[in-house]
N, C-alpha and C positions, 0 to 999 in steps of 0.2 A: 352259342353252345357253351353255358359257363360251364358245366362239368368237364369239358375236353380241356378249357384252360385250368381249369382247377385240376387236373390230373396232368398235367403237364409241369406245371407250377410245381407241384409236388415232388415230381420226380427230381427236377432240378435242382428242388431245397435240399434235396436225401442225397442225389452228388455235391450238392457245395457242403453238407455236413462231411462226407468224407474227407475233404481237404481242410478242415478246422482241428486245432490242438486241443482237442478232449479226448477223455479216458472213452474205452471202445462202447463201454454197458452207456455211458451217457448219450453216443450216438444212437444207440439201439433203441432207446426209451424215445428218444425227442423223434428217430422213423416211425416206431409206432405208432408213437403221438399222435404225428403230423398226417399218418394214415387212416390213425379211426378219425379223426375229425374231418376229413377229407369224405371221408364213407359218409359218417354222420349228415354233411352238409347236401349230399347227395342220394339220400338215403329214400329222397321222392322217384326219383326215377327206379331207384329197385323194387319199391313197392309196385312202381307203376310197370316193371316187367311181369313181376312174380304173377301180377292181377291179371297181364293178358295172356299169359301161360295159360293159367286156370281156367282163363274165359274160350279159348281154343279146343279145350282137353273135351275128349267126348265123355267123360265119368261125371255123371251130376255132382256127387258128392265135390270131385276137385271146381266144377263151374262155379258153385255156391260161395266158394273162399275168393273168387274174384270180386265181390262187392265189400269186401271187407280190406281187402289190398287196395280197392278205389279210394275206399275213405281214409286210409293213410298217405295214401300217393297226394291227397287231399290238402290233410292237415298238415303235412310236411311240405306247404306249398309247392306244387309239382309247377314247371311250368306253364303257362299262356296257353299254349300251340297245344300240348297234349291232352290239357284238359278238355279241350274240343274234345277231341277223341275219344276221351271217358264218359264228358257229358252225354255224348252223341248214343251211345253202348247202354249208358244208362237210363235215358229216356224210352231207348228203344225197345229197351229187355227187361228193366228192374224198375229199381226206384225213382220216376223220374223227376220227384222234389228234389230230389239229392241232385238230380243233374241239372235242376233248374237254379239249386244254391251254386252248382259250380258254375254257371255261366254268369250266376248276376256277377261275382267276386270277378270274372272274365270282365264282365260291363262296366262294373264298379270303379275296379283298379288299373285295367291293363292301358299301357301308352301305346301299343299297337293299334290304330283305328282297323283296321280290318279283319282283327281279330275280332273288334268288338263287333262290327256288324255280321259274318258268321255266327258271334254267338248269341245275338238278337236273333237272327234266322231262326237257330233251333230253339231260342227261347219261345218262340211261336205256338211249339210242338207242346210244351208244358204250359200255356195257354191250354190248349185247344183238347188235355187229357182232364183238366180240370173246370173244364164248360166253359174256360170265358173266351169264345169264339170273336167275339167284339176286339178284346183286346190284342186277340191273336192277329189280327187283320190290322191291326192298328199299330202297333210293334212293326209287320213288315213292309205297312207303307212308308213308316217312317225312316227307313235306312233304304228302299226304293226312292224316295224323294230327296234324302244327302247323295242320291246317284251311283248308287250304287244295284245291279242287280247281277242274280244267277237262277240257273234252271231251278235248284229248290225252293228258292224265293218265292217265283212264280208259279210252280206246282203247289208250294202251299198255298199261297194265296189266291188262287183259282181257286182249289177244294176248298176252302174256308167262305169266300162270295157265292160260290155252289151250295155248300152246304146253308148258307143265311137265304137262299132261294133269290138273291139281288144279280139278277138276269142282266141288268142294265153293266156293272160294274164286269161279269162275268162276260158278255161279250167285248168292254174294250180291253179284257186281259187277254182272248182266245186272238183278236186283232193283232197285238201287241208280240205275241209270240206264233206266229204263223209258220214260218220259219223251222220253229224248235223242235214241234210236232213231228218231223220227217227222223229225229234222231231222237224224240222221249217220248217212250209211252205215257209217262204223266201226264205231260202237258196236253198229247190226243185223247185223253182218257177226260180231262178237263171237258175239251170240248166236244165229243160223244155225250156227255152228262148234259154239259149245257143244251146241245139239240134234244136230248129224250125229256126234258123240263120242259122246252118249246114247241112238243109235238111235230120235231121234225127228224121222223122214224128213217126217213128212205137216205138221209143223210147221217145219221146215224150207224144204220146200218153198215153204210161203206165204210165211215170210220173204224165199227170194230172189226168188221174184216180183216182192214189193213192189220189196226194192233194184235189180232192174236194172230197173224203171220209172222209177228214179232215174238210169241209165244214170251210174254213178260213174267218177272218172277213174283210179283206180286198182286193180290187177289180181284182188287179193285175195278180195275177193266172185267175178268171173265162176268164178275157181277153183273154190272152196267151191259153187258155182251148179252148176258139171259135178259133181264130185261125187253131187250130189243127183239129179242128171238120169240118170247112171248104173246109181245105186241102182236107179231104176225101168226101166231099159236103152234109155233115150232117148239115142242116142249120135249121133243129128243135134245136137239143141240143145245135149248135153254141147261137141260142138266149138267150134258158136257161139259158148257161153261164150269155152272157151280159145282159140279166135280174137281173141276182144274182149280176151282178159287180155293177151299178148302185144304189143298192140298200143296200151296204156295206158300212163301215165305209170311212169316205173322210176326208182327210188331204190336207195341204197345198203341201207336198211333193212327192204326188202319181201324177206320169208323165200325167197316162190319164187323162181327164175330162168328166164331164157327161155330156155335149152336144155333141160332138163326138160320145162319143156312144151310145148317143138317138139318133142323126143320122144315124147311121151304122144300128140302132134297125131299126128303121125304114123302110130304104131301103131294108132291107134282107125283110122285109116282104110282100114287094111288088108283085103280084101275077107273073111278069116275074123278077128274082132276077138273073140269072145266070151272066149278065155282071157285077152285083153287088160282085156276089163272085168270078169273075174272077178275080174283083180288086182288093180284097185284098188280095188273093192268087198270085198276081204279086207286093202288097206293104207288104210283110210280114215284112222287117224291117222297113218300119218306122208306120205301125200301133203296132207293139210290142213294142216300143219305146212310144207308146198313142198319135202319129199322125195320121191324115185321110189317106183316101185309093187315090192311084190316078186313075181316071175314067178310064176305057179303052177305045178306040174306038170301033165299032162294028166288026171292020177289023182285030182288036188286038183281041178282045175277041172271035171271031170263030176260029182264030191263035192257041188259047190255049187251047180251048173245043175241039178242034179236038181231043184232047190226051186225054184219056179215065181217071176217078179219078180214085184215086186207091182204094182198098176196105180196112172199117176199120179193125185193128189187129183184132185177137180172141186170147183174153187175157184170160187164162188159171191157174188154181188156183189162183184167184184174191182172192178169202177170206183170203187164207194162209197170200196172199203179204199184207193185210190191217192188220190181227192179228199181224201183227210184233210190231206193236206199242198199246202193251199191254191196255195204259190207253190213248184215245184219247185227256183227259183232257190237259197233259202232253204237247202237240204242243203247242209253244207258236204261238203269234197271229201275231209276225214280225213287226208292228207298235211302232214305240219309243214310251214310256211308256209315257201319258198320264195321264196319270189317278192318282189320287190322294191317297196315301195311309195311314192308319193308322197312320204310322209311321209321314207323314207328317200332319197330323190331331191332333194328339194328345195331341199338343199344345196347341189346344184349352181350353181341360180338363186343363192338365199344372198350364194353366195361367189363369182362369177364376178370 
């Protein structure tokens, strides 16, 4: 914490100025002094409040001025530790080149090793907004293989072997984190994906059961959830789903988009929908991926309704299977952390 010792420091020098034999205005000039420069040298961290002020405030116009306080809190080299947290805000909301220059300067320069390998993590994210999926997967096995891992790690890097359609790689990660599942919608949401790639629906299915008993804040599951519901030609609760996805938290980094599936919304509801859901029960990977359906023809779509849907599971002690996770609270919410916390606030107080 150099600003706590550099305001300390300061004070001290402004009481041993008082016990020195100078004229009083000479004291006063060298406190000033020693305060704006004290400011000045600290002048990242006020930028870096003023920006998450702005970024908290419900008034667009005040949100907009917190990218412009990021990039000062920036250039006046803010801390290691916080630029995570700008990076992280930036990728997920704004500009995320800009949070991908603050991380490499993170990678670049910082002697903390685990700062650096968080901010590989999220450097993934800025991969994966600008197509190079490759690299993004490649980036996070490689601070997985210096031994290091965490739940985002592994939620990324699921969705990204998911998304390249590499089944093989994507079942030793759903192995590897078994476990995790019972406390992150991410990582069951992984592997709900990976069974609906594999054609294996009735497993599936309990998967999303469980997750949206968890009712997660982010869209990706209710998607994957329709899907499933489709499969079986349940195109009430399919909506439900992409109702709820729609209407969840949105990032820069979540593959669907809400026009898509206010188009899908739509067409399902059309009072003849069946060639609608033949589509996308013939584009299952690339609508899980949060691309559109491709249309069938009328001659494709009678092809495939000829073969009977199948009927949903009868999921059987489903209370039991939800009690597993004692305290719902407990899931986390799978979204890189956003959100502003005390810790990064407290500054304020600090330094008022």
């Amino acid at each position: 914490m150099k600003s706590k010792y550099g305001f300390f420091t300061a004070f001290l020098i402004c009481i041993a100025l008082g016990f020195l034999p100078i004229p009083g205005y000479i004291k006063a000039i060298l406190i000033i002094l020693i305060s704006f420069t004290i400011l000045y040298v600290n002048r990242s961290m006020y930028y870096f409040i003023i920006a998450n002020r702005n970024y908290m405030n419900k008034k667009k116009e005040n949100k907009e001025k917190t990218w412009q306080y990021y990039r000062k809190a920036f250039d006046a080299n803010l801390i290691d530790k916080y630029k995570l947290t700008m990076a992280s805000i930036l990728i997920q909301k704004n500009d995320y080149n800009f949070g991908g220059e603050i991380l490499d300067s993170v990678i670049n320069k910082s002697k903390d090793k685990k700062l650096i390998k968080l901010a590989k993590i999220q450097k993934s994210m800025v991969f994966q907004l600008n197509g190079q999926i490759d690299e993004a997967i490649e980036i996070l096995e490689s601070v997985r293989n210096e031994g290091y891992c965490d739940k985002n790690l592994m939620i990324n890097l699921g969705t990204y072997v998911l998304y390249q359609n590499d089944l093989k790689k994507a079942k030793a990660l759903i192995k590897d984190t078994k476990e995790e599942e019972k406390t992150s919608s991410g990582i069951a949401d992984n592997h709900g994906w990976y069974c609906i790639l594999n054609n294996k629906w009735d497993e599936a299915y309990t998967i999303y059961l469980d997750i949206l008993d968890r009712k997660p804040r982010f869209p990706d599951p209710y998607v994957h959830a329709a899907q499933v519901f489709l499969h079986y030609n349940n195109v009430e609760k399919a909506l439900e789903c992409l109702n709820e996805a729609v209407n969840k938290t949105w990032t820069n980094t979540i593959f669907f988009k809400q026009d898509i599936l206010n188009k899908i919304i739509e067409d399902l509801k059309a009072e003849d929908n069946s060639i609608i859901v033949a589509s996308i029960n013939n584009s299952v990977e690339a609508v899980a991926k949060g691309k559109t359906y491709q249309k069938l023809s009328e001659a494709e779509e009678k092809k495939i309704l000829a073969k009977p849907f199948e009927k949903e599971p009868i999921i059987e002690n489903k209370k039991e299977k939800t009690e597993e996770i004692e305290d719902i609270s407990i899931v986390d919410e799978e979204l890189p952390n956003t959100e502003l916390t005390e810790e990064d606030l407290k500054w304020e107080e600090e330094h008022k």
